[in-house]
PyMOL commands that place a pseudoatom at each C-alpha (Angstrom):
pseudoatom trace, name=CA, resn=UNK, resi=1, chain=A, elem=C, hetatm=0, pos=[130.439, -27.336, -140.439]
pseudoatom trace, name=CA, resn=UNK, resi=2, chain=A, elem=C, hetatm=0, pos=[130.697, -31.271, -141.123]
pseudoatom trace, name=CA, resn=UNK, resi=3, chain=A, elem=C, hetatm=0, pos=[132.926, -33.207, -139.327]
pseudoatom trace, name=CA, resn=UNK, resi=4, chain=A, elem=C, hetatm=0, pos=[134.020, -36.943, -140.897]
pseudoatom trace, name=CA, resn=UNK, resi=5, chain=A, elem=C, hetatm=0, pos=[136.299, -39.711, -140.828]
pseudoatom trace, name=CA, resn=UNK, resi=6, chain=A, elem=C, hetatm=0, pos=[139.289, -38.246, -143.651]
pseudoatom trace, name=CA, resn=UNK, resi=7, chain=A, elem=C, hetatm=0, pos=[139.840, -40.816, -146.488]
pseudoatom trace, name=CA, resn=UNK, resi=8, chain=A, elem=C, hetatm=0, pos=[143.271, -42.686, -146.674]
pseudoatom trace, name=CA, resn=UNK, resi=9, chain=A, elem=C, hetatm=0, pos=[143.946, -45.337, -148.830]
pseudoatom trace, name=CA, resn=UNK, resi=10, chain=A, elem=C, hetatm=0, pos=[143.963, -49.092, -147.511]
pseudoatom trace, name=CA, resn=UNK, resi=11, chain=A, elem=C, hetatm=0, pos=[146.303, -50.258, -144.489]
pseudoatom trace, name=CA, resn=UNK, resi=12, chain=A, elem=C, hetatm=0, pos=[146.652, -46.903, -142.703]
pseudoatom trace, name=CA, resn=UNK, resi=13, chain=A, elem=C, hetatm=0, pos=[144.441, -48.392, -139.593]
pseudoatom trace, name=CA, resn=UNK, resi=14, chain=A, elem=C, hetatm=0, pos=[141.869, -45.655, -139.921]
pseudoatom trace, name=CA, resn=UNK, resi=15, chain=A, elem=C, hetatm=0, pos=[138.913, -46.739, -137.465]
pseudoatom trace, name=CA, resn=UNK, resi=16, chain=A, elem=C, hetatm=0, pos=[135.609, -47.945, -139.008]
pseudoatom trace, name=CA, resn=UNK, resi=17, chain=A, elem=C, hetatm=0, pos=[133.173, -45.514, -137.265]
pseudoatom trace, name=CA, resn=UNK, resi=18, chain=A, elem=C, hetatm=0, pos=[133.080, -41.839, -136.054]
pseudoatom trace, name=CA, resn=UNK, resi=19, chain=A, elem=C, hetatm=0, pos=[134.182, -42.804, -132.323]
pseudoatom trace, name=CA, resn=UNK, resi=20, chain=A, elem=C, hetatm=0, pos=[137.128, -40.544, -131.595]
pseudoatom trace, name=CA, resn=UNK, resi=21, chain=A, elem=C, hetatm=0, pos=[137.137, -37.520, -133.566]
pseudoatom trace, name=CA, resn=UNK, resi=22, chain=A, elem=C, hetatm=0, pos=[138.291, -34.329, -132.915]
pseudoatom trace, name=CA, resn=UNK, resi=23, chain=A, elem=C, hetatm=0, pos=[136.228, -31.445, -131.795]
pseudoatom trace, name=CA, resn=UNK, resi=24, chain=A, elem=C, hetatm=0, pos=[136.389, -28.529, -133.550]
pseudoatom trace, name=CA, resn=UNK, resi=25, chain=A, elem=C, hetatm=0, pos=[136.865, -26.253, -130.410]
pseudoatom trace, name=CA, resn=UNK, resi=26, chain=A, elem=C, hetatm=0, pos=[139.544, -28.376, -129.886]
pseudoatom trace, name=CA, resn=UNK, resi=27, chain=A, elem=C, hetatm=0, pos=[141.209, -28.042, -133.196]
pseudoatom trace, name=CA, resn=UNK, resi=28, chain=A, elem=C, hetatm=0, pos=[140.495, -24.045, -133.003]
pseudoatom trace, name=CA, resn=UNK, resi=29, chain=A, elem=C, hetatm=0, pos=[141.861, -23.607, -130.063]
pseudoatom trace, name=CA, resn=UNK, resi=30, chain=A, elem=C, hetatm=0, pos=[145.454, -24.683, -131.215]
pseudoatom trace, name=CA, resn=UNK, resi=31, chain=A, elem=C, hetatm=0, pos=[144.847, -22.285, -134.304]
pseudoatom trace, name=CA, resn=UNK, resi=32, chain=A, elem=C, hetatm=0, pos=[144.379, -19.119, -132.211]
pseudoatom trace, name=CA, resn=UNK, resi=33, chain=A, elem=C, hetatm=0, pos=[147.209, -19.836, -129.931]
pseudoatom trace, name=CA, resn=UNK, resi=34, chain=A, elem=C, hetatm=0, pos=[150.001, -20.857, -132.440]
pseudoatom trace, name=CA, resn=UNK, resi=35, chain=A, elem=C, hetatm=0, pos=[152.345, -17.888, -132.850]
pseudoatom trace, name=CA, resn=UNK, resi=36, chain=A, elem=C, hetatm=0, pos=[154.416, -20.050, -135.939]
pseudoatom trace, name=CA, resn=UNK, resi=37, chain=A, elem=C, hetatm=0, pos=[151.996, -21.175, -139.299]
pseudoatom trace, name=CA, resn=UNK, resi=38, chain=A, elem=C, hetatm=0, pos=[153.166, -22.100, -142.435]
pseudoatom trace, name=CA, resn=UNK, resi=39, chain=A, elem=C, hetatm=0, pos=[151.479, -20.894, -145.317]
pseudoatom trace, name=CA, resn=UNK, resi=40, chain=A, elem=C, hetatm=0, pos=[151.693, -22.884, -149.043]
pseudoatom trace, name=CA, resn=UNK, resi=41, chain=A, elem=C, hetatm=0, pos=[150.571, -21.227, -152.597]
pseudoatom trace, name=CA, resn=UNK, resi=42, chain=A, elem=C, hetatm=0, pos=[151.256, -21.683, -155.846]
pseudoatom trace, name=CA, resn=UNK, resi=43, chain=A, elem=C, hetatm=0, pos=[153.545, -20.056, -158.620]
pseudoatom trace, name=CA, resn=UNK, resi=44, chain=A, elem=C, hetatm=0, pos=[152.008, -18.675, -161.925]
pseudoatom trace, name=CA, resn=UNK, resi=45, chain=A, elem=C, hetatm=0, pos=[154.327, -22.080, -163.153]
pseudoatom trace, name=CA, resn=UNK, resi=46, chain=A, elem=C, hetatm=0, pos=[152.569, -24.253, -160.523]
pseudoatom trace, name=CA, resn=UNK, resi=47, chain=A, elem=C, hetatm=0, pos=[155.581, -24.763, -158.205]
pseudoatom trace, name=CA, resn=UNK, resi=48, chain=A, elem=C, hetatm=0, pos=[154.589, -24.848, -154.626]
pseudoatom trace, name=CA, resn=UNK, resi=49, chain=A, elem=C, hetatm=0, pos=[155.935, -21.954, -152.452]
pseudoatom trace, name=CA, resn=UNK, resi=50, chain=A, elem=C, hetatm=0, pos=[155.904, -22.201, -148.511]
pseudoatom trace, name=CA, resn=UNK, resi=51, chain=A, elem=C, hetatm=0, pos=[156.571, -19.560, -146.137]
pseudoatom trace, name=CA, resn=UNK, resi=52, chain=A, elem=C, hetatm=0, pos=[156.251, -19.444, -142.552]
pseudoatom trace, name=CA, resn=UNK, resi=53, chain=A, elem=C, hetatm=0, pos=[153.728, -16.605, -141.276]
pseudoatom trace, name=CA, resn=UNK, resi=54, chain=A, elem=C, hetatm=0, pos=[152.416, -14.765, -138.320]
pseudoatom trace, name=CA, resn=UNK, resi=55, chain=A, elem=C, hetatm=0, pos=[148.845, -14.323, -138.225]
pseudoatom trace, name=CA, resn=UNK, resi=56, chain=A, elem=C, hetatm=0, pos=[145.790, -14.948, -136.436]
pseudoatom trace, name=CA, resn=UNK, resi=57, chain=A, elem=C, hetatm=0, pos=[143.170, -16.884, -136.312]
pseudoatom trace, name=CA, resn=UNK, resi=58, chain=A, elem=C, hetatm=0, pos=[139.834, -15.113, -135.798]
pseudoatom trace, name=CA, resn=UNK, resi=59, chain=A, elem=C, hetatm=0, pos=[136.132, -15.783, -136.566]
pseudoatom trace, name=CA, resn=UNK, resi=60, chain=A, elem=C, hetatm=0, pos=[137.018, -18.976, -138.438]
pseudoatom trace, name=CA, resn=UNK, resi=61, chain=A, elem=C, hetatm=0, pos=[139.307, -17.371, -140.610]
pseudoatom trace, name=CA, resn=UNK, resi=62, chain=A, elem=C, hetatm=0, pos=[142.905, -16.732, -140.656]
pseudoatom trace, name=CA, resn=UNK, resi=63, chain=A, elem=C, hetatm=0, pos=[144.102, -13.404, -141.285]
pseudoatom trace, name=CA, resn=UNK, resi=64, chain=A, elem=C, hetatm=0, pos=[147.929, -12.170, -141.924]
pseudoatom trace, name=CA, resn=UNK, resi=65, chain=A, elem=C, hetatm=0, pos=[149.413, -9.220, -143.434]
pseudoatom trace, name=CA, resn=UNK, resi=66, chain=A, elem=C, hetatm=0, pos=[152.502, -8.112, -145.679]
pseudoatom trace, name=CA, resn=UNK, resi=67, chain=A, elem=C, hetatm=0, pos=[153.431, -6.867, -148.662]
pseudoatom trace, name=CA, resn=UNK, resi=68, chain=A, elem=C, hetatm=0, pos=[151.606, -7.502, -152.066]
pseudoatom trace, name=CA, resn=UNK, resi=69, chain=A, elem=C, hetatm=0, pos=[154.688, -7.627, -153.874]
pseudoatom trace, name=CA, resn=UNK, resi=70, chain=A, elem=C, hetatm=0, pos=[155.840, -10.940, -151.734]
pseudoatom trace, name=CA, resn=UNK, resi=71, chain=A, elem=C, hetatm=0, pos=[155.820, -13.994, -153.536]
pseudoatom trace, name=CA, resn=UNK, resi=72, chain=A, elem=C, hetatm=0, pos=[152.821, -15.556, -151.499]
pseudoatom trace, name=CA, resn=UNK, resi=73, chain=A, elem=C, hetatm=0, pos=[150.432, -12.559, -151.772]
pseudoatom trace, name=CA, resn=UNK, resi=74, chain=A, elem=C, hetatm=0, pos=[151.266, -12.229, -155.623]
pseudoatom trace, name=CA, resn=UNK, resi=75, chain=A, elem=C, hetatm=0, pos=[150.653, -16.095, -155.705]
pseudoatom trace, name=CA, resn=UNK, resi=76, chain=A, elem=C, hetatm=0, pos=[147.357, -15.764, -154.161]
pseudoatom trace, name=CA, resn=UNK, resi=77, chain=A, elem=C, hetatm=0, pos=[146.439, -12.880, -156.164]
pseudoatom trace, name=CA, resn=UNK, resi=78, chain=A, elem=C, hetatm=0, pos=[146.717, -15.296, -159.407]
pseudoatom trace, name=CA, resn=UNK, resi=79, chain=A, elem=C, hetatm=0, pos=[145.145, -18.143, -157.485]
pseudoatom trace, name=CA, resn=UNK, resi=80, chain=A, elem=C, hetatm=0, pos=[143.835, -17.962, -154.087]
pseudoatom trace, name=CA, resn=UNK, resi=81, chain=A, elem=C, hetatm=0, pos=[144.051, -22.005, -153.353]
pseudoatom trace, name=CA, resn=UNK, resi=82, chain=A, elem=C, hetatm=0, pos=[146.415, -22.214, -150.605]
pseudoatom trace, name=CA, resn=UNK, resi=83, chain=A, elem=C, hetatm=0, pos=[147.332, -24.508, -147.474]
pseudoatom trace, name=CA, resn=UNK, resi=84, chain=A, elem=C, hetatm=0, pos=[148.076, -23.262, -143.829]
pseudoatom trace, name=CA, resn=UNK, resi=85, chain=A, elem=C, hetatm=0, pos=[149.680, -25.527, -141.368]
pseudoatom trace, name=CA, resn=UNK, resi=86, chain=A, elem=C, hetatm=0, pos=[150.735, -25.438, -138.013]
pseudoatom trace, name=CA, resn=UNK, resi=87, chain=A, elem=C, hetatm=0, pos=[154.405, -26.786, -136.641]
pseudoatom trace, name=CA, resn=UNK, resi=88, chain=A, elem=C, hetatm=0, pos=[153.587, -29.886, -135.216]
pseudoatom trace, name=CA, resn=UNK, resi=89, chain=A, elem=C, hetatm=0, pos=[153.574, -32.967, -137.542]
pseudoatom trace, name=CA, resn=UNK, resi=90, chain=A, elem=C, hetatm=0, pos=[152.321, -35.030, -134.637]
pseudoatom trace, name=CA, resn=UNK, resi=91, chain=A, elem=C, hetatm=0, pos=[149.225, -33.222, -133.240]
pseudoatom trace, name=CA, resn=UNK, resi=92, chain=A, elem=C, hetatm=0, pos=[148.681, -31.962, -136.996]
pseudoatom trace, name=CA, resn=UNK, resi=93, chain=A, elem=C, hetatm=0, pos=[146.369, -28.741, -138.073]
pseudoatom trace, name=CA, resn=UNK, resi=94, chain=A, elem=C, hetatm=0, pos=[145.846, -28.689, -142.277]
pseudoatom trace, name=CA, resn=UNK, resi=95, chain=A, elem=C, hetatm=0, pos=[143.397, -26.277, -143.424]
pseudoatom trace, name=CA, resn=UNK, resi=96, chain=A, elem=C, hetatm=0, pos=[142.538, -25.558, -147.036]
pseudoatom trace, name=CA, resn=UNK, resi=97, chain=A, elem=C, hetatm=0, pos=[141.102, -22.834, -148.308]
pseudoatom trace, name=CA, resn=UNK, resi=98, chain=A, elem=C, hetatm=0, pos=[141.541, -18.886, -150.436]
pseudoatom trace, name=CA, resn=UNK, resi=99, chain=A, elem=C, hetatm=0, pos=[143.364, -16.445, -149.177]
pseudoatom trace, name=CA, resn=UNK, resi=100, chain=A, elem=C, hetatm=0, pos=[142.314, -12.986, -150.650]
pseudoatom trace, name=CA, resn=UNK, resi=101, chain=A, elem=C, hetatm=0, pos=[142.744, -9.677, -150.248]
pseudoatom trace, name=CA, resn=UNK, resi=102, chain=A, elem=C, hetatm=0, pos=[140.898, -7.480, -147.289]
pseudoatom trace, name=CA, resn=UNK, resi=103, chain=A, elem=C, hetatm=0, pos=[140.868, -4.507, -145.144]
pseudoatom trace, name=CA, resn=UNK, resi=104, chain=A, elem=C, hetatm=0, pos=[139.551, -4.183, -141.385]
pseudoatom trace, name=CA, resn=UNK, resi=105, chain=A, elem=C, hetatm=0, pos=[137.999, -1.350, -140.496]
pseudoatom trace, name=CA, resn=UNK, resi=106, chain=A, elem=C, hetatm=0, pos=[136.352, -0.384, -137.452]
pseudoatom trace, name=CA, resn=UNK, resi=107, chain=A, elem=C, hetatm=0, pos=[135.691, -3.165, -135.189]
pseudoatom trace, name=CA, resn=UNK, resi=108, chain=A, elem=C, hetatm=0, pos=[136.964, -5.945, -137.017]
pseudoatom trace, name=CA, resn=UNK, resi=109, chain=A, elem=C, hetatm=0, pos=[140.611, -3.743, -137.427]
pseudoatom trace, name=CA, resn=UNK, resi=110, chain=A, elem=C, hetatm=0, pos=[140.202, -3.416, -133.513]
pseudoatom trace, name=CA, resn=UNK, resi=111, chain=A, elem=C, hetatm=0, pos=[139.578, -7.382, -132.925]
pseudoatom trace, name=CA, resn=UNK, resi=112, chain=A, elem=C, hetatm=0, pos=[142.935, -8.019, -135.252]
pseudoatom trace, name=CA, resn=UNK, resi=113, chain=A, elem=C, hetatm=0, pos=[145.265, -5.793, -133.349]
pseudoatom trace, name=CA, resn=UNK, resi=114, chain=A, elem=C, hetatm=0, pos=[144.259, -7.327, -129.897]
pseudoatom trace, name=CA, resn=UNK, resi=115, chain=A, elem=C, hetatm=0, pos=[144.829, -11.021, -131.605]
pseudoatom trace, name=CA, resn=UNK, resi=116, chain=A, elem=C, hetatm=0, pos=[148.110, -10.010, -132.728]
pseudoatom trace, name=CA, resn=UNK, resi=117, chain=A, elem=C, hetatm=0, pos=[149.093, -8.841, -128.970]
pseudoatom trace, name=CA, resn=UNK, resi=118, chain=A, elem=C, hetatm=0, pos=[150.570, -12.460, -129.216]
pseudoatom trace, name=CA, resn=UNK, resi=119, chain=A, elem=C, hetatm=0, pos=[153.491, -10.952, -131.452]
pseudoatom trace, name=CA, resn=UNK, resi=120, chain=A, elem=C, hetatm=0, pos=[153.950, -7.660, -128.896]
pseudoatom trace, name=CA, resn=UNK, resi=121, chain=A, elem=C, hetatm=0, pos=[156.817, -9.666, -127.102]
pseudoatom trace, name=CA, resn=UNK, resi=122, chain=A, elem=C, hetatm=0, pos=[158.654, -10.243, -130.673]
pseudoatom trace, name=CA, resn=UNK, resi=123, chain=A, elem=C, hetatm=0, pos=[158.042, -6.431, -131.558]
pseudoatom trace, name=CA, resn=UNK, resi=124, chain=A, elem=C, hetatm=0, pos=[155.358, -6.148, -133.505]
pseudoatom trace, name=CA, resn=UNK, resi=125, chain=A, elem=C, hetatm=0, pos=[151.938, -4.655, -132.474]
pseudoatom trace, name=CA, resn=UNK, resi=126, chain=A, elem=C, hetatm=0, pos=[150.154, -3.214, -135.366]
pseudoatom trace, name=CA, resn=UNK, resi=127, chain=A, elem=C, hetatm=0, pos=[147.470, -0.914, -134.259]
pseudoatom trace, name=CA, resn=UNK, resi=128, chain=A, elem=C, hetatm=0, pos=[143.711, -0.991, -135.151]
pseudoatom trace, name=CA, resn=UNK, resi=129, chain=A, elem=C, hetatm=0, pos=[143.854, 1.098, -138.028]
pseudoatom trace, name=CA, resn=UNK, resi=130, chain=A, elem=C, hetatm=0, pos=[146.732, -0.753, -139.664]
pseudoatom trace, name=CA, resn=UNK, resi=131, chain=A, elem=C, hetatm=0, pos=[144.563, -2.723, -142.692]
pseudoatom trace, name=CA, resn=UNK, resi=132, chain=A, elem=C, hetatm=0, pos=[142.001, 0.290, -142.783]
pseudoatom trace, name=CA, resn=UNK, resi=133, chain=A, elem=C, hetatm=0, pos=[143.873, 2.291, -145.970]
pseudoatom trace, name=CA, resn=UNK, resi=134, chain=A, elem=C, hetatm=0, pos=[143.000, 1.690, -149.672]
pseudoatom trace, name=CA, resn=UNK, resi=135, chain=A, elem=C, hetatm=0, pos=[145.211, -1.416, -150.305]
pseudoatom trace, name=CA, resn=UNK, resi=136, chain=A, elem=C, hetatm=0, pos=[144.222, -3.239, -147.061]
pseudoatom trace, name=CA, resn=UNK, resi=137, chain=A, elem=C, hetatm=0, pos=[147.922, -2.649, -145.086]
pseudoatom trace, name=CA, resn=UNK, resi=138, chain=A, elem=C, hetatm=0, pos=[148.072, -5.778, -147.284]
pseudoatom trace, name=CA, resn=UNK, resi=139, chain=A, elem=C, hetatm=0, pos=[146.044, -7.609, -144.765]
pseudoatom trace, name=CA, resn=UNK, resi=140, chain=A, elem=C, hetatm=0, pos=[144.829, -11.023, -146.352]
pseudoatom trace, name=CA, resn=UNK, resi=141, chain=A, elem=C, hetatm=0, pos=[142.203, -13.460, -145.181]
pseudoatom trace, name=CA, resn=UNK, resi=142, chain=A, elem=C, hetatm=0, pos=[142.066, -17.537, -145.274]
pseudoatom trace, name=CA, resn=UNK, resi=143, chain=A, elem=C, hetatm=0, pos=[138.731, -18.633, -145.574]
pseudoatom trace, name=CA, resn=UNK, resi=144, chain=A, elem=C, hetatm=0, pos=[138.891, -22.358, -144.800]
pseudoatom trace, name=CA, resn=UNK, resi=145, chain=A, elem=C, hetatm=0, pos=[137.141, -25.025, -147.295]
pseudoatom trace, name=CA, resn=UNK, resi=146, chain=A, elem=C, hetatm=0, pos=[138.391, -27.784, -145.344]
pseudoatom trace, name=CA, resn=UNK, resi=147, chain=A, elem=C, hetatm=0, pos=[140.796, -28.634, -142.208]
pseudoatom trace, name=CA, resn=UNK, resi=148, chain=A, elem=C, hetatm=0, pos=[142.156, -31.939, -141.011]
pseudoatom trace, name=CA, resn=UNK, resi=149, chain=A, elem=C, hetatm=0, pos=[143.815, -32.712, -138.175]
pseudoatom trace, name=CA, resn=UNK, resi=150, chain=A, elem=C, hetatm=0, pos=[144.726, -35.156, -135.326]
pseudoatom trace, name=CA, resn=UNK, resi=151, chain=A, elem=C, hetatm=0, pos=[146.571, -35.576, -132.160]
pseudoatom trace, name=CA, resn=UNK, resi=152, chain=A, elem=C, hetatm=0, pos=[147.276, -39.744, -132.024]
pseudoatom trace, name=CA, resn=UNK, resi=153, chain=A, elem=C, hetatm=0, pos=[146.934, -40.508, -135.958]
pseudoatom trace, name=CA, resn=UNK, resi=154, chain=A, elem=C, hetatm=0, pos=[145.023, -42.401, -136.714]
pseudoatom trace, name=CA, resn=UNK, resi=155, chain=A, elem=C, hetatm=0, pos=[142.548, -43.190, -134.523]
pseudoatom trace, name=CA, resn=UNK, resi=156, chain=A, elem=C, hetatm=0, pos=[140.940, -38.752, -134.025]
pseudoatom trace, name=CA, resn=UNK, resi=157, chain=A, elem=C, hetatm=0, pos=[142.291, -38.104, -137.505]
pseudoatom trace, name=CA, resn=UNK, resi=158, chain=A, elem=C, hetatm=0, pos=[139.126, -36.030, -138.528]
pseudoatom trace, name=CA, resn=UNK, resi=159, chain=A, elem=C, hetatm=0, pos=[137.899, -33.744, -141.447]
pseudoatom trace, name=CA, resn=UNK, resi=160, chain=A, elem=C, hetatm=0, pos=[136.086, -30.877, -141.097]
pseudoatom trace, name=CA, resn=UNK, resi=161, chain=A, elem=C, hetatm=0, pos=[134.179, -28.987, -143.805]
pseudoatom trace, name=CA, resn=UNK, resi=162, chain=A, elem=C, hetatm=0, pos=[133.179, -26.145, -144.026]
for i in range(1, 162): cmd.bond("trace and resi %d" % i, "trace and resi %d" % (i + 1))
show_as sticks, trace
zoom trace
């Protein structure tokens, strides 16, 4: 992974060297703990569509499940370019990437049910097996392409790629 200085256009104060930037353990840590993402595809007529998600963030990848007949999985099905966020517009988390379709078996499916223990509390606490059938539980995966983020923009705003 490559860590850099973003690129803004002139006068947003964006420092002239590397000083400053985020870590990515940082960054990741903030990513597995967040119980509240926000997840943005595209329509067939290339209007965004946002939805908030639950998910979790695991081996560099973020992985959430649903139906494939909501709008966001049949968006990603068509094209898999899609934008994750977290909550916080001050200490920001923007990661770019595809989302596709994918099961978990075996020890991967048992690694995703102990990440989502997060969600027990809220009532739901999908069991190992739950993305092991023939259409995936309609488990997807985010692979990231890029992330930005900062916490006091914009001297650590940083880009990392992947």
């Amino acid at each position: 992974m490559r860590r850099e200085r973003p690129t803004f256009p002139d006068g947003y104060g964006l420092p002239e060297t590397d000083e400053g930037l985020l870590e990515w353990s940082a960054v990741e840590e903030r990513l597995v703990a967040s119980k509240h993402y926000w997840l943005a595809t595209v329509r067939p007529d290339a209007r965004p569509h946002v939805i908030p998600r639950w998910g979790v963030w695991l081996d560099d990848r973020f992985y959430y499940d649903g139906s494939p007949a909501t709008r966001h999985a049949r968006n990603a099905e068509a094209n898999p370019a899609c934008t994750l966020t977290l909550e916080d517009g001050w200490r920001a988390v923007i990661v770019e990437g595809r989302s596709t379709a994918t099961r978990a078996d075996g020890e991967l499916g048992i690694r995703i049910s102990q990440a989502f223990a997060k969600y027990h509390d809220d009532g739901y606490s999908p069991g190992p097996d739950a993305w092991s059938g023939d259409d995936g539980g309609g488990l997807r995966v985010l692979t990231p392409i890029t992330a930005m983020a900062w916490t006091a923009f914009p001297a650590d705003a940083t880009r990392f790629v992947f």
